[in-house]
C-alpha positions as CSV (number, residue, x, y, z in Angstrom):
1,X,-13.0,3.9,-25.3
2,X,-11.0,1.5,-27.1
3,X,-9.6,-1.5,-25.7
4,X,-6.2,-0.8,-25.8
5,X,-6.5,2.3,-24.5
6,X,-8.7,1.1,-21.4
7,X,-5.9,-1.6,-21.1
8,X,-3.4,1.3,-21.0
9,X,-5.2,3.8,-18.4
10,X,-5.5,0.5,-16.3
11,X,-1.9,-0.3,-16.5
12,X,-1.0,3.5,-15.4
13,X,-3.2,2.9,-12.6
14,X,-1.7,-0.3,-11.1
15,X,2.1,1.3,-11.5
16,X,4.1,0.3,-8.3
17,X,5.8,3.1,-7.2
18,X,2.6,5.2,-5.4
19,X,1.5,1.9,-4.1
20,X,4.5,0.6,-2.7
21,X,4.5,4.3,-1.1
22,X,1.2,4.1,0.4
23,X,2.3,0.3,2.0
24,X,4.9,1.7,3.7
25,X,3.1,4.8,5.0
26,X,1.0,2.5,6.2
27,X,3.1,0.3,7.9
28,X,4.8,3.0,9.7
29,X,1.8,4.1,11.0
30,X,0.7,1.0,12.3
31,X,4.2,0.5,13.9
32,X,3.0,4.2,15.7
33,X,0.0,2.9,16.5
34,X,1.7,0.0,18.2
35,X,4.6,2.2,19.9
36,X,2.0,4.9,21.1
37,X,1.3,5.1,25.0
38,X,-2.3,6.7,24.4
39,X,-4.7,4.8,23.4
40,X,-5.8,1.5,23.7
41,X,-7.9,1.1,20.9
42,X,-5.2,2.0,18.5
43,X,-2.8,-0.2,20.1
44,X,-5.4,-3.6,19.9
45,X,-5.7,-2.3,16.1
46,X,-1.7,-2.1,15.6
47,X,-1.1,-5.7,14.4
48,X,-4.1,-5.8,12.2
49,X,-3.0,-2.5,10.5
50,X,0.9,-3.6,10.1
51,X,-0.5,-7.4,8.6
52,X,-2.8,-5.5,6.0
53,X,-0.2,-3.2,4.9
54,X,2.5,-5.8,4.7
55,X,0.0,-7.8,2.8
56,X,-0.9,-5.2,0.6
57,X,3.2,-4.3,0.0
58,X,3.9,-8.0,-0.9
59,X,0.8,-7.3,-3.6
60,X,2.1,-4.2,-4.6
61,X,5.5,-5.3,-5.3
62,X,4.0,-7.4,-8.3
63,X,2.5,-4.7,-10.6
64,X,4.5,-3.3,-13.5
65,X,7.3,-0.4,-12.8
66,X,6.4,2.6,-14.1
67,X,7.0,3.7,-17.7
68,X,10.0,5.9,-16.9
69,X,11.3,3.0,-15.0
């Protein structure tokens, strides 16, 4: 595999869009998992789930847009 060609199938990896989707899946269902009146154990995880996410959307929203975009 040539090296632009890695570089390439890398770059079509890290495109923002599907990340940026996944972000803010999870970050709504951490905000569930804080809203939810059944379980405890997913309410004490809530905040940690919502911080990673939003960390992982600030992240996200650096990589390259997508070819068609």
């Amino acid at each position: 595999m040539s090296k632009q060609s890695r570089k390439k199938g890398l770059r079509h990896f890290f495109q923002r869009g599907p990340w940026e989707n996944a972000a803010v899946a999870g970050i709504i269902c951490g905000v569930f998992m804080l809203m939810q009146p059944f379980s405890m154990l997913l309410y004490r995880y809530s905040f940690v789930v919502i911080l990673f996410f939003t960390l992982g959307f600030v992240i996200v929203s650096h990589f390259p847009e997508g070819e068609d975009g």
